[in-house]
C-alpha positions in Angstrom: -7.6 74.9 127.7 -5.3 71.9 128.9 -4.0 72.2 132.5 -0.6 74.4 132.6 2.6 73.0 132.8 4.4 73.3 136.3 6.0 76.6 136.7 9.9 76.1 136.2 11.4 78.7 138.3 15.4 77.6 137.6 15.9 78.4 134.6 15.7 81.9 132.4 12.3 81.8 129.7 12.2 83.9 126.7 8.6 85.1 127.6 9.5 86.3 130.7 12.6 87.5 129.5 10.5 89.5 126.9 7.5 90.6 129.6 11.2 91.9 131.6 12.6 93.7 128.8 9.4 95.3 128.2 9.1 96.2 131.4 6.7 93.4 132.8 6.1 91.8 136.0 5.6 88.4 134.7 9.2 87.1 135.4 11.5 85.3 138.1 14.7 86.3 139.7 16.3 83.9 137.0 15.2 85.3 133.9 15.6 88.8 135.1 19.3 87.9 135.6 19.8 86.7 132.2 17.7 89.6 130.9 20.6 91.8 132.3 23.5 89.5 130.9 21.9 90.2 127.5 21.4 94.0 127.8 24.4 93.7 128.6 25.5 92.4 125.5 23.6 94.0 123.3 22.2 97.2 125.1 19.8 98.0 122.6 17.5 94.8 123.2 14.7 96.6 124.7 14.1 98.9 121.7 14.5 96.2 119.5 11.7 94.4 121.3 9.7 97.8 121.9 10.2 98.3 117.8 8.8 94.5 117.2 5.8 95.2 119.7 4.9 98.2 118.3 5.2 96.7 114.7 2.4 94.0 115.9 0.2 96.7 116.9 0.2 98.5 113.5 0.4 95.1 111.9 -3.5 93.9 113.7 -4.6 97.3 112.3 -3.5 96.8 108.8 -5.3 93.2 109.0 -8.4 94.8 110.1 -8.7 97.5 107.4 -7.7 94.8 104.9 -11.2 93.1 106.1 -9.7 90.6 108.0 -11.7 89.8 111.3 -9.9 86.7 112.6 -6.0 86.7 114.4 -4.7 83.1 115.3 -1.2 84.8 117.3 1.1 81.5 117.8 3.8 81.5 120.5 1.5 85.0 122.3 3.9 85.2 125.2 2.8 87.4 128.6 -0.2 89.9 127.9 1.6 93.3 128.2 0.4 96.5 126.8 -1.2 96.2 123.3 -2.5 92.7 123.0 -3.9 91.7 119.6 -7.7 91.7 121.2 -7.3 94.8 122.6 -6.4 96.6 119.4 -8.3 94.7 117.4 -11.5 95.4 119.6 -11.0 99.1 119.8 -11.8 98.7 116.0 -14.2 96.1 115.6 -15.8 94.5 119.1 -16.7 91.3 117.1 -13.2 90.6 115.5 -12.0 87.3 117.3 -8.4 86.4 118.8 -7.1 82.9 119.4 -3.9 83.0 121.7 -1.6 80.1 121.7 1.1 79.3 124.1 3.1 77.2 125.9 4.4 78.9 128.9 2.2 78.7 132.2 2.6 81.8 133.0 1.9 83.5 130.1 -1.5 81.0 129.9 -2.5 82.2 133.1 -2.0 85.9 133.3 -4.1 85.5 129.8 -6.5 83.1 131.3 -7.6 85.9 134.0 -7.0 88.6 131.6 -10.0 87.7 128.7 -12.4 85.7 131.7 -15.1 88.0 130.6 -13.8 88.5 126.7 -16.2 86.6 124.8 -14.2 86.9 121.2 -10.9 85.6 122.5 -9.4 82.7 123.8 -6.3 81.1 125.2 -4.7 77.8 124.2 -1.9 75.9 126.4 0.2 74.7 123.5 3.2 74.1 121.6 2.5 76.0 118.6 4.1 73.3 117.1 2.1 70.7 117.4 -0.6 72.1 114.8 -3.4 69.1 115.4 -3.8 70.1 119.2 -3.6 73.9 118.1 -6.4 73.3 115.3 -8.2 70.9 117.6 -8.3 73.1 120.6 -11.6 74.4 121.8 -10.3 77.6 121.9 -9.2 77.7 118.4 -12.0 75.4 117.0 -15.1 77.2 118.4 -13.4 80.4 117.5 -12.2 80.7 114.4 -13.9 80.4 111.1 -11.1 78.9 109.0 -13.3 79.0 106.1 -13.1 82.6 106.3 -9.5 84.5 106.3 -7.5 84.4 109.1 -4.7 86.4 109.8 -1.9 84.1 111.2 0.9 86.2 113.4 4.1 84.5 113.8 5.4 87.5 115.6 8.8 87.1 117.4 8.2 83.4 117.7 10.4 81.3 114.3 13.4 82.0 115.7 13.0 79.6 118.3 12.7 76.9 115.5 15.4 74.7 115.2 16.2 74.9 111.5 14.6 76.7 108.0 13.1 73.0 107.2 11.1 72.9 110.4 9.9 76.7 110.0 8.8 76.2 106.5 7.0 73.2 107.4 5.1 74.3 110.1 4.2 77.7 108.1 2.9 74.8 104.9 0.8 72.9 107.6 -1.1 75.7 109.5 -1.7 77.5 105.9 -3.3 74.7 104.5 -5.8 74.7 106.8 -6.5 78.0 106.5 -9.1 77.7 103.6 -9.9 80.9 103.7 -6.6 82.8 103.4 -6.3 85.9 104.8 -2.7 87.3 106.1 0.6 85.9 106.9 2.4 88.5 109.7 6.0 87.4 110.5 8.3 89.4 112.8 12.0 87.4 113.1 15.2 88.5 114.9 18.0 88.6 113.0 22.1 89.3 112.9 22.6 91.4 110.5 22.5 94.6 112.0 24.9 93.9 114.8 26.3 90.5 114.3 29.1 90.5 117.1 26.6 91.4 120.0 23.9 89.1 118.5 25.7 86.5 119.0 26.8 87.1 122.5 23.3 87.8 122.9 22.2 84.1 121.7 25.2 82.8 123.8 23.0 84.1 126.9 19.6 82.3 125.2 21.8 79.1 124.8 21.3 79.3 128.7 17.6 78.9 128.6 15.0 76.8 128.1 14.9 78.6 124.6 17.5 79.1 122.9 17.5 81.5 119.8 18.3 81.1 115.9 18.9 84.1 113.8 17.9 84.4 110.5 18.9 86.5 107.9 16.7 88.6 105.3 17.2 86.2 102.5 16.6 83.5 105.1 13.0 85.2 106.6 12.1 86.5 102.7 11.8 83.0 102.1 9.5 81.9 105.0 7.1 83.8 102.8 6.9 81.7 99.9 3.7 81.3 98.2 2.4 85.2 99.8 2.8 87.9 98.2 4.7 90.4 100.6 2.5 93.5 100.9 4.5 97.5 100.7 6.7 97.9 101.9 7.8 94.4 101.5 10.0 92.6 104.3 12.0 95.4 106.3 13.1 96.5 109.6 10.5 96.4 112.5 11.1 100.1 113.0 10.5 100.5 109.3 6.9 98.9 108.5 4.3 101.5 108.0 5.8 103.6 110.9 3.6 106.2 112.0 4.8 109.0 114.7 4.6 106.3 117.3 7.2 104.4 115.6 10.6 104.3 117.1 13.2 101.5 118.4 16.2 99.7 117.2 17.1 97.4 114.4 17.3 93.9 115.1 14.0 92.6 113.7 12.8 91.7 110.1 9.4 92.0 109.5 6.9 91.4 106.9 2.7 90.9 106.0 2.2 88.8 103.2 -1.6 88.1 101.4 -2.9 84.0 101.7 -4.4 82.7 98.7 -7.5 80.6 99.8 -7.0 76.6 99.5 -8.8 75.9 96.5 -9.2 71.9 97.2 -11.3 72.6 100.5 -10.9 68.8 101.4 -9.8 67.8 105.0 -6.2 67.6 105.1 -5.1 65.1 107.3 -2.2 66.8 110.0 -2.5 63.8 112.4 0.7 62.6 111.2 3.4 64.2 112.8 5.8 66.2 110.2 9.7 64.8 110.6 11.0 68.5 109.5 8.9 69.8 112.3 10.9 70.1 116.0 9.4 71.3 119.3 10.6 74.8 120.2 11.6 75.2 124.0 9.3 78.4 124.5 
């Protein structure tokens, strides 16, 4: 793990915005007051982000029962309740978990959290620059990328500047994925509520991350190439539910399969990608 980033304490994060409106203690003064301006905005953020949580959870558990022992979870944010490893290891001890983030605080509260966890690991990264990702000892001792890998983009692409660079960076971590396994997206959107969604990303424009919606059409086709599994790409609150399930719209959400590559050479992704931007998460 690379040495964290100096904390910046003046302006608002999405993760610790998140880790607030999930009821977290992982934040600053700053990003609980934009937390606020949103909620106050759009008062129904916090069960939107509940609802995409709780969609991760049953997500992990659909990836396991599929056979699928491996999670690489890009842009991981804060550990709160119901990390990846945790439900992943109530269900198989050995399964693995490869956290990747950019945010110093998030590293650190999951640096302390998995000291002792042998089949996890965190990664100070931009998600987005997939060589040091790939590269990193805790993703390169970890994972097995011969052998399918469930990729989780959960809550994370809409911090991408533009369809181009999402699509791109999707192509470059799947082809390294030789085995296939499972594409899990989760992606706010507009469509629902587009007045207060937009007042809500006028707040984000404020941060060091500011947020792109996307609509269903537009998150649909981040899944080209995988074959969407039932019930296809719907409402967080809407994927498998089970009597847990509850929330608010505001996130689209999907699991797709991942063929494996069938040319198994080395493809080269030491050449930075043009479409590809640097998210500020």
């Amino acid at each position: 793990m690379t040495e964290p980033l100096p904390l910046e304490e003046s302006v608002p994060n999405a993760a610790r915005m998140y880790d607030y409106h999930l009821g977290g203690c992982h934040n600053f003064e700053v990003d609980r007051a934009a937390a606020r301006r949103t909620e106050e905005v759009m008062p129904w953020v916090a069960a939107a982000l509940r609802a995409n949580r709780a969609f991760l959870g049953r997500a992990v558990r659909f990836c396991l029962a599929a056979g699928v022992r491996q999670f690489l979870d890009l842009g991981s944010g804060i550990p709160t309740v119901g990390n990846v490893h945790e439900i992943a290891h109530r269900i198989d001890p050995d399964a693995r978990v490869a956290y990747v983030d950019r945010e110093p605080v998030a590293v650190a509260h999951a640096a302390s959290i998995l000291r002792e966890v042998r089949t996890a690991s965190i990664t100070h990264a931009d998600f987005c620059d997939v060589d040091a990702v790939l590269a990193a000892p805790g993703v390169r001792d970890l994972l097995d990328l011969t052998e399918p890998v469930a990729l989780l983009l959960v809550a994370v692409l809409h911090f991408l500047p533009d369809d181009d660079a999402a699509a791109a960076l999707i192509a470059r971590y799947r082809s390294a994925l030789l085995g296939g396994g499972l594409l899990v997206i989760s992606h706010a959107t507009s469509d629902h509520d587009a007045d207060s969604a937009e007042a809500a990303m006028g707040t984000y424009r404020s941060t060091d991350s500011p947020v792109l919606t996307r609509t269903h059409a537009e998150v649909a086709a981040l899944f080209d190439g995988a074959d969407l599994v039932d019930p296809g790409l719907v409402d967080a609150t809407a994927w498998r539910p089970d009597t847990a399930t509850g929330g608010h719209p505001g996130f689209w959400a999907g699991v797709g399969t991942l063929p494996p590559v069938r040319d198994t050479a080395v493809t080269r992704l030491d050449t930075p990608d043009p479409a590809l931007g640097s998210p500020e998460r």
